[in-house]
C-alpha positions as CSV (number, residue, x, y, z in Angstrom):
1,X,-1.5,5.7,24.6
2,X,-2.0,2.8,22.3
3,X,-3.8,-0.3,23.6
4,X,-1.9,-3.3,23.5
5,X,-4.4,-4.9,21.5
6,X,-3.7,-1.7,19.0
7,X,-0.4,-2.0,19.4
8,X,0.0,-6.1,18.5
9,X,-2.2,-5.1,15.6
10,X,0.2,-2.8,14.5
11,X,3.0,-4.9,14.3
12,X,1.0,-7.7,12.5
13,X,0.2,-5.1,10.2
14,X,3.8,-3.6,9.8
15,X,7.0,-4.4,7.5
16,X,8.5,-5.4,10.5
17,X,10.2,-8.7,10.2
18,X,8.1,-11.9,11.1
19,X,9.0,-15.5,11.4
20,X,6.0,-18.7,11.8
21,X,7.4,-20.8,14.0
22,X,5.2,-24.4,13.9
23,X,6.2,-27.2,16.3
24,X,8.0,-30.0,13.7
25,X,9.8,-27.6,11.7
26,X,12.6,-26.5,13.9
27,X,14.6,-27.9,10.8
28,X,13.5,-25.5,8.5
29,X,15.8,-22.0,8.2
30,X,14.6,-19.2,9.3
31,X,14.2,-17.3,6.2
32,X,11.8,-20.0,5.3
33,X,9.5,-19.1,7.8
34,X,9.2,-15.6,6.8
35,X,5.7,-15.0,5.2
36,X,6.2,-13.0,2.1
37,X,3.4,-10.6,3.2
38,X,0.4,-10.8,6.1
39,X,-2.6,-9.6,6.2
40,X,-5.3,-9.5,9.1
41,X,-8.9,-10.6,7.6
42,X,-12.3,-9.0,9.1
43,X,-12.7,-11.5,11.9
44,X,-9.3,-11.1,13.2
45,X,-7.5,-14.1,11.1
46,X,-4.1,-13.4,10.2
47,X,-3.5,-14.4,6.7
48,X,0.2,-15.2,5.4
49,X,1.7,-15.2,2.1
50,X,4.0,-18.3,1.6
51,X,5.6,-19.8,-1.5
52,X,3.8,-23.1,-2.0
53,X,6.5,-25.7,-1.2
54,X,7.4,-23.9,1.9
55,X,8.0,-25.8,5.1
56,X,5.1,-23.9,6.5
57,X,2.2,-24.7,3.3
58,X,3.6,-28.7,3.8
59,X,3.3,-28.9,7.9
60,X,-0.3,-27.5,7.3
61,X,-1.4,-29.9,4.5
62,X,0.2,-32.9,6.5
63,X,-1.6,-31.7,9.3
64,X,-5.2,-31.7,7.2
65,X,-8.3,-31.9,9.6
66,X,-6.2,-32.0,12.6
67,X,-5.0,-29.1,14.4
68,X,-1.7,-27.3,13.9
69,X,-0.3,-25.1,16.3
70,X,1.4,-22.0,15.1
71,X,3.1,-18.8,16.5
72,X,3.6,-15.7,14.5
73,X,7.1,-14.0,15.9
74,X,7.3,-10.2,15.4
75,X,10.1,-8.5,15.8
76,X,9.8,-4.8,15.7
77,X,13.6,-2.6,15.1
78,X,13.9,1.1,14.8
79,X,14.2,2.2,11.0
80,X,16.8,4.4,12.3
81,X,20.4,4.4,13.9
82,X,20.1,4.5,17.5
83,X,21.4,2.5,21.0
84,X,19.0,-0.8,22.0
85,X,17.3,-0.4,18.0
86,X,14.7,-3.5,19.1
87,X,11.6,-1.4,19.9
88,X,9.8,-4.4,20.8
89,X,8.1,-7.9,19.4
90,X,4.7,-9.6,19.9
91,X,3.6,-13.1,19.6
92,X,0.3,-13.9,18.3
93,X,-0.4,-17.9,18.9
94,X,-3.5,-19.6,17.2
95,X,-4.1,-22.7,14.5
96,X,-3.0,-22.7,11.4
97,X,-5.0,-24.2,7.5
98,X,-4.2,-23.6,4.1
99,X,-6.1,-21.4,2.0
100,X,-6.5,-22.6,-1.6
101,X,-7.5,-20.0,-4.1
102,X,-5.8,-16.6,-2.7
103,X,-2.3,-16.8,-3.7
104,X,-1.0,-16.4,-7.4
105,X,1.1,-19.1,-9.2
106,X,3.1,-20.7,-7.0
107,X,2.0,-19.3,-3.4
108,X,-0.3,-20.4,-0.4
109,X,-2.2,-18.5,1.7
110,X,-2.0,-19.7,5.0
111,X,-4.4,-19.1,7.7
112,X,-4.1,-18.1,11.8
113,X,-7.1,-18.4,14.1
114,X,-5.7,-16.6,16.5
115,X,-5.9,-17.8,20.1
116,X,-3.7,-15.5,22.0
117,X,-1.8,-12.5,21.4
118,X,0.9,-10.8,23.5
119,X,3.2,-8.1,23.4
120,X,6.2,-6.5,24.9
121,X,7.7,-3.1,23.7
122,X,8.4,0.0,24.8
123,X,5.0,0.6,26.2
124,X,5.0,-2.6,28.4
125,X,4.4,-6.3,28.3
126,X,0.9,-7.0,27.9
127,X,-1.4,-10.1,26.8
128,X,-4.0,-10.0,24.2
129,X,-7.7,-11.5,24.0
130,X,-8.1,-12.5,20.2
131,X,-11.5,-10.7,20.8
132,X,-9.7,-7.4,21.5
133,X,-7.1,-8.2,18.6
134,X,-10.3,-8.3,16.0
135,X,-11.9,-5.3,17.0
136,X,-9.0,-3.1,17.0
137,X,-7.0,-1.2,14.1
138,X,-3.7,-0.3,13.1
139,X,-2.3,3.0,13.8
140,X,-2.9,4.8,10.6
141,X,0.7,5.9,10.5
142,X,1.7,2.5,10.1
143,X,2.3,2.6,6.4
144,X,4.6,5.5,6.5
145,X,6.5,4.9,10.4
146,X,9.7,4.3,8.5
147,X,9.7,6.7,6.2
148,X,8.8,9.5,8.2
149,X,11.6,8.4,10.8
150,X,14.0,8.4,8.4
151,X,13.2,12.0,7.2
152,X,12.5,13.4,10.3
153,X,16.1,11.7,11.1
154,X,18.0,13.5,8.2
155,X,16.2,16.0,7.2
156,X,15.3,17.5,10.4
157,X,17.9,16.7,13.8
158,X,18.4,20.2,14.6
159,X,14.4,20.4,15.1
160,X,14.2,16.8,16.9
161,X,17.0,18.1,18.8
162,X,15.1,21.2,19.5
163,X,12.7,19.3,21.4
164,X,15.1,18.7,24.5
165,X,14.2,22.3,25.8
166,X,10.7,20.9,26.3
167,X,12.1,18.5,28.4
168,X,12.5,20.8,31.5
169,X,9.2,23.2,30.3
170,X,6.9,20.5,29.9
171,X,4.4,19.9,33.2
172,X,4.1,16.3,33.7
173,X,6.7,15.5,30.9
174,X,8.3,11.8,31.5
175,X,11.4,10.2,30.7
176,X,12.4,6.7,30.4
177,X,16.0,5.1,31.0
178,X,16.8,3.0,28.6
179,X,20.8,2.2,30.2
180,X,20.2,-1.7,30.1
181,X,20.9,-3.8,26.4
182,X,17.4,-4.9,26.3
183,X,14.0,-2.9,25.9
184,X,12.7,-0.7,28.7
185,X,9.8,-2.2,29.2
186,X,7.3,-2.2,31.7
187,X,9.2,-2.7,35.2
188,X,11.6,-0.3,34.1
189,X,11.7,2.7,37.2
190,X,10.9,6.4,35.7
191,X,11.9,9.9,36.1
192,X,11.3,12.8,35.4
193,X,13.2,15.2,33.6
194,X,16.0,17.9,35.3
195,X,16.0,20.8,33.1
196,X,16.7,21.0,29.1
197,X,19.8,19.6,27.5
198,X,20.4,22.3,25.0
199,X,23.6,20.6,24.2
200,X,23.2,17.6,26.1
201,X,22.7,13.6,24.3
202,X,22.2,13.2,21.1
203,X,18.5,13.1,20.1
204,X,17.2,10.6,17.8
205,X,13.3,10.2,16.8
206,X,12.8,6.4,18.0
207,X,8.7,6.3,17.3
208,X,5.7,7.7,15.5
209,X,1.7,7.0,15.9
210,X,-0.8,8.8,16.2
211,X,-0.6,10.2,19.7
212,X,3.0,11.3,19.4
213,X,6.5,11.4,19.2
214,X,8.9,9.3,21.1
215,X,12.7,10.2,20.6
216,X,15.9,8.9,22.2
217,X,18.3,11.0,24.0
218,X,21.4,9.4,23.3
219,X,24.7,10.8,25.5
220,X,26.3,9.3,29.1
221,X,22.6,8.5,29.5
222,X,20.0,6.6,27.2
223,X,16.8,7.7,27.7
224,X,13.4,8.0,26.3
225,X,11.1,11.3,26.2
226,X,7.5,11.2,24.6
227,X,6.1,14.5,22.8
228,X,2.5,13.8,22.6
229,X,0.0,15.6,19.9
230,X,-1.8,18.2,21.1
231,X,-5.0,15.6,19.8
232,X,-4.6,12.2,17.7
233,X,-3.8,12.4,14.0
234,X,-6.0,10.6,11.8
235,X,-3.1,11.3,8.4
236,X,-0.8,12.5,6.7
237,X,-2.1,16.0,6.8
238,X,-2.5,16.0,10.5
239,X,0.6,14.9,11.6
240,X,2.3,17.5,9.2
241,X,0.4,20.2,11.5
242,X,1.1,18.4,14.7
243,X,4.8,18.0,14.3
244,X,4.9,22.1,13.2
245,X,3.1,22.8,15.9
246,X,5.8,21.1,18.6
247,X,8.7,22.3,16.8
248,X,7.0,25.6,16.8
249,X,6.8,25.2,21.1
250,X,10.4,23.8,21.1
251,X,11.5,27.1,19.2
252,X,10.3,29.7,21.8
């Protein structure tokens, strides 16, 4: 599985939706919060894209040579229809400067030392040393989560649905109950599968990376199942022959 310092790394990273929430500017609407793109820089820094009279760019100038406390909120939903669609959210905490110089005509970079990290999805909650956020990477599936989703969600049910007879073939094969409104997350109990449901819940693909599938069986009972790869995908190319080869096991 991902590490959680992967895994908050991969939501900075993502096009999930992000707010900066800075102690003073509770005024400010939320949609003014919203960096217009992020970055992470080679020493772990999270860089963020706002227009140049936004509240954010104005509580860092005021704030100068003094330190500004800042938290990046990331909130992580499934590109796709399906119950409980918030996968999961991170916070990464740290101190926040302008950055004259990188933005166009009428932007402001805006920089985050990070000081702590956490995150809480459907792996688990877990905290985040900003040494472990630096030295970690993105899933390299990041880029293309939603659209592959998406297709794999249109294009391709009656194979995701396929996958349920693995459920009760698979040695060691978990599920997840998702019943509650909220995120299973990591004090959620677990058990294991009871046979396949050939025409059992509805099965929707939930998440991709590079160690697998997770999809959400959708009926009387929510629950989660994870297909992993038989070994990590590094592309594109890869995870075309990894998903052919589970459909392929699904289909016998």
């Amino acid at each position: 599985m991902p590490s959680a310092a992967e895994r908050t790394r991969t939501l900075v990273q993502s096009t999930s939706s992000a707010v900066l929430l800075i102690p003073g500017a509770r005024a400010a609407r939320p949609e003014q919060l919203a960096p217009q793109a992020r970055a992470v820089g080679p020493d772990g820094e999270v860089f963020l894209l706002f227009p140049a009279d936004s509240p954010a760019v104005r509580a860092a100038t005021h704030a100068q040579d003094d330190e500004l406390s800042a938290v990046l909120e990331i909130t992580d939903v499934a590109p796709v229809s399906v119950p409980n669609r918030i996968r999961g959210r991170a916070w990464v905490s740290g101190w926040l400067t302008c950055v004259p110089g990188l933005a166009g005509p009428g932007g402001m970079m805006v920089r985050l030392e990070v000081g702590e990290a956490c995150v809480d999805d459907l792996w688990g909650a877990e905290s985040v040393e900003p040494e472990e956020f630096a030295r970690a990477s993105a899933d390299p599936l990041v880029a293309h989560e939603t659209e592959l989703l998406q297709h794999l969600h249109s294009a391709h049910s009656e194979q995701v649905q396929g996958l349920s007879g693995l459920l009760g073939d698979r040695n060691g094969m978990e599920v997840l109950p998702a019943e509650v409104p909220q995120l299973p997350l990591g004090g959620a109990p677990r058990a294991r599968s009871e046979g396949a449901w050939a025409n059992g819940p509805r099965a929707v693909p939930l998440a991709l990376d590079r160690f697998g599938l997770r999809v959400r069986f959708a009926g009387e009972r929510c629950f989660d199942a994870r297909f992993d790869f038989p070994t990590p995908v590094r592309d594109i190319t890869e995870l075309r022959r990894a998903m052919h080869t589970l459909f392929e096991a699904a289909s016998h």
